[in-house]
C-alpha positions in Angstrom: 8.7 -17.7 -1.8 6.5 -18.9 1.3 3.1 -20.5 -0.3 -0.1 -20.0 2.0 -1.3 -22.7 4.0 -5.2 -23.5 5.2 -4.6 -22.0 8.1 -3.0 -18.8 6.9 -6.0 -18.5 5.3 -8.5 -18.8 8.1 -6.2 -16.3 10.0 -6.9 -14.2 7.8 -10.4 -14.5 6.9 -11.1 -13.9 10.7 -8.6 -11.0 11.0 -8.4 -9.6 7.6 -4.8 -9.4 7.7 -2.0 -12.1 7.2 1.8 -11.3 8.2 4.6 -13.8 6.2 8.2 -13.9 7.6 10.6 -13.8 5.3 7.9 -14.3 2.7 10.3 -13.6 -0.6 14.2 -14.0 -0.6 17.1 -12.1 -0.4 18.4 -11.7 -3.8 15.0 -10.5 -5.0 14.3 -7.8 -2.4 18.3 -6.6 -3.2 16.9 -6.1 -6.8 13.5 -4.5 -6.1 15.0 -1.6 -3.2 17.9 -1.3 -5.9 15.7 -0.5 -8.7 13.0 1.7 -6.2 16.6 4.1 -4.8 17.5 5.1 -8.5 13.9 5.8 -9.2 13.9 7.9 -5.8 17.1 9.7 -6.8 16.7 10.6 -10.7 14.3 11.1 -13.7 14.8 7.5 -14.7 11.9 7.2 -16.1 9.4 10.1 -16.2 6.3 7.8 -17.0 5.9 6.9 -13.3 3.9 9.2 -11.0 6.5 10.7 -8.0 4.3 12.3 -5.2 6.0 14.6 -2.9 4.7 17.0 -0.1 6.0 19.4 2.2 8.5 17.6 4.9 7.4 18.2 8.6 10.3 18.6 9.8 11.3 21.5 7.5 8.2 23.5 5.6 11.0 24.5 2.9 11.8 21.4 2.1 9.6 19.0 -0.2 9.6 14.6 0.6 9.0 11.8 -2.1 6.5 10.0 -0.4 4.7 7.8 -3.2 5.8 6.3 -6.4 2.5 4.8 -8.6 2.1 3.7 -12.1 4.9 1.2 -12.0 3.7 -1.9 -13.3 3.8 -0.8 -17.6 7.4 1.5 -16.8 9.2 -0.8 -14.9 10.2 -5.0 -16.2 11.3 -5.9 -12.6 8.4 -5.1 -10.6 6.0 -6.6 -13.9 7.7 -9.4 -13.3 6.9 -9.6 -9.7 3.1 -8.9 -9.7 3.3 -11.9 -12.8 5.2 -14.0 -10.8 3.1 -17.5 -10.9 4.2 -17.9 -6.3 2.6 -14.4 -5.6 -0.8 -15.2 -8.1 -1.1 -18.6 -6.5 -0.8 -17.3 -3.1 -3.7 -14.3 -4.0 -6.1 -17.2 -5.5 -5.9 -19.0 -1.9 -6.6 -15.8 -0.2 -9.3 -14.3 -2.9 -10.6 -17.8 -3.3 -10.4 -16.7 -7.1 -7.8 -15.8 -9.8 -6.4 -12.2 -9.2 -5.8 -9.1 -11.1 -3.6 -6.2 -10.6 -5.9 -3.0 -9.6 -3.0 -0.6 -8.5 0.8 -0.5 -7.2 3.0 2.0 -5.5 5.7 2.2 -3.5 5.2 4.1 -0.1 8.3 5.8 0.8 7.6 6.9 4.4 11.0 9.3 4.3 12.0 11.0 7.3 9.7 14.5 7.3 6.6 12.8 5.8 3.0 13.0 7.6 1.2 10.4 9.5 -2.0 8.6 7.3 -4.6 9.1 9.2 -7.0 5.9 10.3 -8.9 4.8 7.4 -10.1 2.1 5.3 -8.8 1.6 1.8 -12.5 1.3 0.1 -12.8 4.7 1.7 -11.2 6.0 -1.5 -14.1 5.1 -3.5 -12.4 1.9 -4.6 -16.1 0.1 -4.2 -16.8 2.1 -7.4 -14.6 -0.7 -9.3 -15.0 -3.9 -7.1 -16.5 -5.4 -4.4 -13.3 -7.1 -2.4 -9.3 -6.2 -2.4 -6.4 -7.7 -0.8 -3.1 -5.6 -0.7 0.5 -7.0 0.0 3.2 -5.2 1.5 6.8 -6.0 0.7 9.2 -4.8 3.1 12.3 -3.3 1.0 13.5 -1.7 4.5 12.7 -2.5 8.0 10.0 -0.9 9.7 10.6 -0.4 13.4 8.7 1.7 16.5 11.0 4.4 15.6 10.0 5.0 11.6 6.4 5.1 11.6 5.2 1.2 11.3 2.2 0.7 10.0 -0.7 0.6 12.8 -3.5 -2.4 12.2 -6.8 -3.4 13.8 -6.2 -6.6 14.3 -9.2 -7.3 16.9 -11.1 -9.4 14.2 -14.5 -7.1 14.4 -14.1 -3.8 12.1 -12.7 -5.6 8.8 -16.3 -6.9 7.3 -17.5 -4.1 5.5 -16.7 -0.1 5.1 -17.8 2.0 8.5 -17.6 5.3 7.0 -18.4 6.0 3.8 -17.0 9.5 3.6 -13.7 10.2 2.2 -12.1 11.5 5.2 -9.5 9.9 8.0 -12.3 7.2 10.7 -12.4 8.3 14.5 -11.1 5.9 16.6 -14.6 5.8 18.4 -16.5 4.9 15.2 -14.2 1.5 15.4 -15.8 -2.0 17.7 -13.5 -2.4 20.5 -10.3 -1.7 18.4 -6.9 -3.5 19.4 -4.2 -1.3 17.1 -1.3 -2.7 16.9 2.4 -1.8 14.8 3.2 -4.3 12.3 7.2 -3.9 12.6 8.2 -5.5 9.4 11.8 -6.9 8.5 13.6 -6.7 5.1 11.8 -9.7 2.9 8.9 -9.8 5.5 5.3 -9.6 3.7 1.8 -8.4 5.1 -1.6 -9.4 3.3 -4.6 -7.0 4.6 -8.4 -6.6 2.9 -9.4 -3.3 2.1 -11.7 -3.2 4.6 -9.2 -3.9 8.0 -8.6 -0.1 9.9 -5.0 0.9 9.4 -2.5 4.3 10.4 0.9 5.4 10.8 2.2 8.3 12.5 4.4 10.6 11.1 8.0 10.0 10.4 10.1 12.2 12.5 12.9 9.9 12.4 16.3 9.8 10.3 15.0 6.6 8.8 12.5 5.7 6.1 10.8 2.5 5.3 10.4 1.8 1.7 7.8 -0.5 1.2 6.0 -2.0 -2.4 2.2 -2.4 -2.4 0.3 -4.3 -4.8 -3.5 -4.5 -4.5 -5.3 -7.0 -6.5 -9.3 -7.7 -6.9 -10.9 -10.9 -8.1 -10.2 -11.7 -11.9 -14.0 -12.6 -12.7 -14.5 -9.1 -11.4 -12.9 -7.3 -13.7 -9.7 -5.5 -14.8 -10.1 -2.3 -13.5 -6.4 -0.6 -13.2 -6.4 1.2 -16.3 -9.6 3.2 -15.4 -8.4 3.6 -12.0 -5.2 5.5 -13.2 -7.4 7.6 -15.4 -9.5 8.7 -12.4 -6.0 9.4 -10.6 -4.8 11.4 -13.0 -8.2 13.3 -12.8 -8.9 13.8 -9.3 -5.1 13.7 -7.5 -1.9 13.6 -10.6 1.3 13.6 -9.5 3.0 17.0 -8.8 4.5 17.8 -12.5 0.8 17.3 -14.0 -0.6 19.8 -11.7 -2.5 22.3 -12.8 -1.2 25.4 -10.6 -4.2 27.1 -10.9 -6.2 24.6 -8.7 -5.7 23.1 -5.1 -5.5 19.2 -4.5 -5.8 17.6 -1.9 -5.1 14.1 -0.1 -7.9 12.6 1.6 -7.4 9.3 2.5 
């Protein structure tokens, strides 16, 4: 695993994001997507929240698109998170020891809608902690074709939340923007803060892009994840704890 350098970390303190190359190795990717396909094609284990909406490409027809609540249900990706590389790497970035605050694993299957431009905090995350970093590990490649992740990576809208509101930014309400797709490779990794602008279109492609994201906040902060599920379960569960009789819906 790559270990962050000084000037990773001033790339990233200026830009708010910080893309790796072949940041993990083979065999370990192998056993995360592995792990990830039988969760994506069976009840394995009914204690992780599987998210699925309505495919664009046929309104009959309903996508996995998110897989949360992985991190007490699944031994392999524990061990991951725990892994002493990835912690070290997060202090250097945090500039302090890190804790898990949430996980999933963002399908992006063929049929699924674009994310609209936002910034994580939007989510009311500020509620829990002040500052978040989020890595991205590439189980598939991401390419123009699949609906790559779209950053801001001008260096002048990743300081502080712009919008409040729970609902998708304008493009307008953004300084000078530059967006630009992240096309990430198998074993690839990309570190953002919660604050950095980010999209992707919709995925009208034949391909998906199965990605793992782990966010993490300061450790003298507090450990927050536990009450964060709760709220999830509240506001936005997973479609078998639905309860028919109301509408939810996905805001940012």
């Amino acid at each position: 695993m790559y270990t962050i350098n000084k000037k990773d970390k001033n790339f990233y303190d200026k830009y708010g994001y910080l893309l790796i190359k072949k940041f993990f190795n083979q065999k370990d990717i192998i056993k995360f997507k592995s792990k990830i396909l039988k969760y994506k094609k069976s009840n394995l284990n009914n204690k992780v929240y599987k998210y699925y909406e309505k495919s664009i490409l046929d309104k009959k027809k309903q996508v996995l698109v998110r897989i949360e609540n992985l991190y007490e249900n699944d031994k392999t990706i524990k061990n991951l998170i725990n892994s002493k590389t990835l912690k070290n790497n997060l202090k250097k970035l945090l500039s302090s020891d890190a804790v898990l605050f949430k996980e999933k694993i963002n399908l992006k299957s063929p049929g699924t809608r674009a994310d609209k431009l936002h910034q994580d905090s939007q989510a009311g995350w500020s509620k829990y902690a002040k500052e978040f970093v989020s890595v991205i590990i590439s189980l598939e490649d991401s390419n123009k074709h699949n609906s790559p992740l779209e950053v801001d990576i001008s260096g002048r809208n990743h300081k502080k939340l712009i919008n409040k509101k729970q609902k998708p930014l304008e493009i307008k309400e953004l300084k000078k923007p530059k967006m630009k797709k992240i096309e990430l490779k198998i074993k690839d990794a990309l570190f953002f803060n919660s604050f950095i602008p980010h999209r992707s279109k919709s995925n009208k492609s034949t391909q998906g892009r199965m990605q793992l994201y782990i966010t993490f906040n300061k450790k003298r902060d507090g450990n927050f994840r536990k009450i964060y599920l709760k709220d999830k379960l509240k506001n936005f569960p997973p479609n078998n704890l639905r309860d028919h009789n109301k509408k939810y819906f996905y805001k940012v």
